[in-house]
N, C-alpha and C positions, 0 to 999 in steps of 0.2 A: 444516400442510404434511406432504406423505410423507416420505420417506425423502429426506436430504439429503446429497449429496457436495462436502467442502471439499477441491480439490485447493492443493499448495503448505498443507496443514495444520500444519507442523510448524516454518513460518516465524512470523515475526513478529505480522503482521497475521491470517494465516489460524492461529495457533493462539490468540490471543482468539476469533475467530470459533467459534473449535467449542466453546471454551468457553461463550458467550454462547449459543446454539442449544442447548448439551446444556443447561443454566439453564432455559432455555424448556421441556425436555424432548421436545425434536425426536430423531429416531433421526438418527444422523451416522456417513459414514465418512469416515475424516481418513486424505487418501490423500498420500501425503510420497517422496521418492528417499529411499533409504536410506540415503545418505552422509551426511545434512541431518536430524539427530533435538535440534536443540539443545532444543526444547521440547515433545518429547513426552511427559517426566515428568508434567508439566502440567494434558496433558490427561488422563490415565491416572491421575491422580490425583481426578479429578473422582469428584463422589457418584453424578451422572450415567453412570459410566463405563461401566454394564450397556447403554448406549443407543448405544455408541461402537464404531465398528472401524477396525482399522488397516487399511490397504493401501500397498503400497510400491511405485509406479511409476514407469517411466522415461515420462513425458508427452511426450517426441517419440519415442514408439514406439506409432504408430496399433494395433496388436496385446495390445499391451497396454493401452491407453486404451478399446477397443472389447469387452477380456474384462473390465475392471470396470465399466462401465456395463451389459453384458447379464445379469453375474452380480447387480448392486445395484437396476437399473431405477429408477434416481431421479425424482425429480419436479421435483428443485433441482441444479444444480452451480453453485456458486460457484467460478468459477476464478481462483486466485491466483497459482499456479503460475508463475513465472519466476525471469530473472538479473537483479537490480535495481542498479542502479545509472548514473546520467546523468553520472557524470561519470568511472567505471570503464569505461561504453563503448567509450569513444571509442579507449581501447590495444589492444579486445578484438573490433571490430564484428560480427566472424563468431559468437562464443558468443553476444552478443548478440541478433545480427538471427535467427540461426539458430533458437536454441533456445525463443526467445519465440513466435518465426511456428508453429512446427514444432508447438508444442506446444499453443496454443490452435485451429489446421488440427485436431491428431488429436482431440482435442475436441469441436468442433461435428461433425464428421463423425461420429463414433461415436456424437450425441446425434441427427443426421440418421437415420441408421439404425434406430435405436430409435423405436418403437410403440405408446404414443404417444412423443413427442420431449419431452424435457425442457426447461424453462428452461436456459438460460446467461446468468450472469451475468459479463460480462468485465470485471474492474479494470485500469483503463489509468493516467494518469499525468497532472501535468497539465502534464508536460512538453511533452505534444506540444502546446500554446500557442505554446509557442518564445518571439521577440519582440514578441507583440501585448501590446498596453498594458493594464493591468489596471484594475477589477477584472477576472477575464477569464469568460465568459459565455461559453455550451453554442454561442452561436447564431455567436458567432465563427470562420472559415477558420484552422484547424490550420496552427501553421508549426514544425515539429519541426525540433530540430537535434542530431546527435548521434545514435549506432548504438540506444539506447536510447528515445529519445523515437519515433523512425521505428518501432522496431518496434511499439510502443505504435499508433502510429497506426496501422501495415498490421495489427495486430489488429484494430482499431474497424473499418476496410473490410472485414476480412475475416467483423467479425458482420454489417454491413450484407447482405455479398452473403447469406451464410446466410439469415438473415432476408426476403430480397426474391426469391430464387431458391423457397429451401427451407421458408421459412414456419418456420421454428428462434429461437423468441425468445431475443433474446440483448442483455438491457439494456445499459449501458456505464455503469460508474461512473469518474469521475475525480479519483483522492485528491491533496490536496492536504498531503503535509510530515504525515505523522502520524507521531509520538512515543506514547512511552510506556514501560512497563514490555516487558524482554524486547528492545526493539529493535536492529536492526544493529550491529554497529559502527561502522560509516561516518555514520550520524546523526548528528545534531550533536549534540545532549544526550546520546549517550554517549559521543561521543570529549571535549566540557569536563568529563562529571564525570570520566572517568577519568584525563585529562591533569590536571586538579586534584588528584584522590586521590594522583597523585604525584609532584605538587609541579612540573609543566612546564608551559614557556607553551602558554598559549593562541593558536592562531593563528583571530584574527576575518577573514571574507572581505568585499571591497566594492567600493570604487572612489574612485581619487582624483579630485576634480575640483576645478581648481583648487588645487594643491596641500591641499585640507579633501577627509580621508575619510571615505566615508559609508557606514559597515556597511550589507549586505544585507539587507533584509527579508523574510521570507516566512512563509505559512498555515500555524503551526503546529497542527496538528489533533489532540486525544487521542485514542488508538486505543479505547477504549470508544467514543466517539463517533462513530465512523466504522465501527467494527464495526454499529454500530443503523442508521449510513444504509444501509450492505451490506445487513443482512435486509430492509430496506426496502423498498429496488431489488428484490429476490426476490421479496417481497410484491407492488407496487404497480407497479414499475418493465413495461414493454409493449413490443412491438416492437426495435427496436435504442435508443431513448432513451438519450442522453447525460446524466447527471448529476453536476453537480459537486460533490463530498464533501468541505468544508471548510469552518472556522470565519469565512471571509471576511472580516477583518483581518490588515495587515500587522503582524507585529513584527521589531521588527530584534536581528539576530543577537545584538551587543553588548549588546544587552537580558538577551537566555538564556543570556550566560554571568558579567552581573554578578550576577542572579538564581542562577544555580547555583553560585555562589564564598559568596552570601548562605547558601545553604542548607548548604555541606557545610560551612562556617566555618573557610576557607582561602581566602586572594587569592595569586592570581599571575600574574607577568607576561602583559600582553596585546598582542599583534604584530597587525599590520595586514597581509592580503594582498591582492592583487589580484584577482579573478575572473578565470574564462577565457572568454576572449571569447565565446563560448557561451551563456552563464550571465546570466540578468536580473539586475537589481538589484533588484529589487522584484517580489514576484510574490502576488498572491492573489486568491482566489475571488470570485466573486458565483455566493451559495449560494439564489438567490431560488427558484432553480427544485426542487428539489428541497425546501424551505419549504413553497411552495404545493401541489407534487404529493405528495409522500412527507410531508408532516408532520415533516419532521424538521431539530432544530436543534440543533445542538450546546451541549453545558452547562458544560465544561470554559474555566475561562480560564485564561491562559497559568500566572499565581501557582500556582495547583495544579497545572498539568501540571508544573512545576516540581519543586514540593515533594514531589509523589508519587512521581517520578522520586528524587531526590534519598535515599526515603526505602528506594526498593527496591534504591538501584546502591550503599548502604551494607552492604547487606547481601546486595548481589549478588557484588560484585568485590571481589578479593583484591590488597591494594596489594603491590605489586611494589617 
C-alpha cells in the first residue's frame, strides 16, 4: 500500500490500527483533534515510529480535511473518526448527527478532489440494524434507531452517493461490540472491571419476561481482529460494499462479567436492569460475507478477550 491516513487515530479502535499497519511497515499518518490524545503514547512508541506522523485535525472543518489530504496524497484513509456512543446519543442528537455527517462530508470531498482519489474506508456500526432479527446480514434494510445509529447510516448513503456520482470508493465496514485493550469507558468490559476493582455492583442490562431476566447478548469482537478485517476492506473491500466485522455469536452480558469477577479474583454484587427500549436483546453478526470475500475470521474467543483484558486493566487503572 502507499502512504496510508488513519483519521480518529488516537481513539481506541483507530490507535490499534496504526499500530497493526506500522507492524506491517506501511508509512501512516495518525491524524486525531487534539483534545483526544489518550493513546498517542502508543503509537509513538512504536519501533515503527520513523514511518508515523501526527496531524491534528478538526474533521468537520472541509479546510482543514482538504490541506491534509493534498499535503499527504494517500492512497488509503481509513476513517474512524467520530462521537461513539448509541446510547449517549440520544441526550446529545445534534453533536451526534452533526459531527458524524460533517466529518466523514469533509472526507470524501477532499478525497473527490484529489488526483487520483483515494480509497475511503468508512466504519459504521451495526447499530444501524436497529430491530431486525439476527444473525444480521449486509443484505438486510437498515432500521436505525437513535441520533447515533442514523448518523451511521446517513454516512453509508453518503459513501453510496460518492461512490455512484463520483466514482470515490469507499468500502463500508460494520463493527460489531469490539473490546479490547485501551477501550472506552462506556464499554462494558471496562465499566465491570473497574466497577469490580472497586468493589461496586455490577449493573447487567436485559429484559424481563415473565417476571425471568434474560441478560443481553451481544458480538463481542477483539480489536486485533477487527483491526485485520479494517485492512482488509482497504485491501480487498470495492465499490461502496458493506461488510460486517464480527465474531458472529451471541454471548450474553452476564457471561462477561461472571468471566471478568473470575479473572480479577473479586465477586460482587450483580443488579439487573432494563434496557431502553431502543436497544435489542440480542444482537449479532453473520460474518459469511466478508469469510468468503476478505478471507477473514476472527481468532479471538470471548475467554481470552477476557483474560487479556483483565490482564491489561490490572495494570491500567488505579483503584480508587
Amino acid at each position: 500500500m502507499g502512504l496510508i491516513i488513519v483519521t480518529g487515530a488516537f481513539g481506541f479502535i483507530g490507535s490499534h490500527l496504526v499500530e497493526r499497519l506500522l507492524d506491517m511497515g506501511e508509512e501512516v499518518v495518525a491524524a486525531g483533534v487534539a483534545f483526544s490524545e489518550d493513546n498517542l503514547p502508543y503509537i509513538l512508541r512504536h519501533r515503527n515510529a520513523s514511518k508515523l506522523r501526527v496531524s491534528y485535525v478538526d474533521f468537520t472543518s472541509f479546510q482543514q480535511v482538504k490541506a491534509l489530504l493534498d499535503t499527504t496524497r494517500p492512497e488509503t484513509v481509513y476513517h474512524l473518526a467520530a462521537v461513539a456512543s448509541h446510547r449517549l446519543s440520544r441526550k446529545d442528537p445534534f453533536l451526534y448527527l452533526g459531527n458524524n455527517y460533517n466529518s466523514l462530508l469533509a472526507v470524501l470531498e477532499a478525497a473527490r478532489l484529489l488526483e487520483p482519489s483515494p480509497k475511503v474506508v468508512y466504519t459504521s456500526s451495526s447499530s444501524v440494524y436497529g430491530d431486525n432479527a439476527p444473525p444480521l446480514s449486509e443484505e438486510m434494510n437498515p432500521r436505525p434507531k437513535g441520533p447515533y445509529a442514523l448518523s451511521k447510516y446517513l454516512g453509508e448513503q453518503l459513501c453510496r452517493l460518492y461512490y455512484e456520482e463520483y466514482r470515490v470508493e469507499c468500502p463500508i465496514i460494520r463493527y460489531f461490540n469490539v473490546v479490547g485493550e485501551r477501550c472506552r469507558e462506556n464499554i462494558v468490559f471496562r465499566v465491570f472491571a473497574e466497577r469490580i476493582l472497586r468493589g461496586e455492583p455490577i449493573e447487567v442490562y436485559g429484559r424481563f419476561e415473565n417476571g425471568v431476566f434474560r441478560p443481553a447478548e451481544r458480538d463481542f469482537t477483539y480489536v486485533s481482529d477487527a483491526v485485520e478485517g479494517t485492512i482488509l476492506v482497504g485491501v480487498r473491500g470495492a465499490g461502496c460494499e458493506v461488510f460486517n466485522i464480527g465474531a458472529g455469536k451471541p454471548v450474553s452480558v452476564l457471561r462477561i462479567a461472571e468471566l471478568m469477577m473470575e479473572r480479577l479474583g473479586r465477586r460482587i454484587d450483580v443488579r439487573f436492569k432494563e434496557l431502553q427500549p431502543h436497544e435489542s436483546l440480542v444482537s449479532y453478526s453473520s460474518n459469511a460475507k466478508a469469510r468468503e470475500k476478505l478471507g477473514w475470521a476472527p481468532k479471538t474467543n470471548v475467554e481470552e478477550m477476557v483474560d487479556r483484558f483483565a490482564r491489561w486493566v490490572t495494570g491500567a487503572v488505579t483503584v480508587r
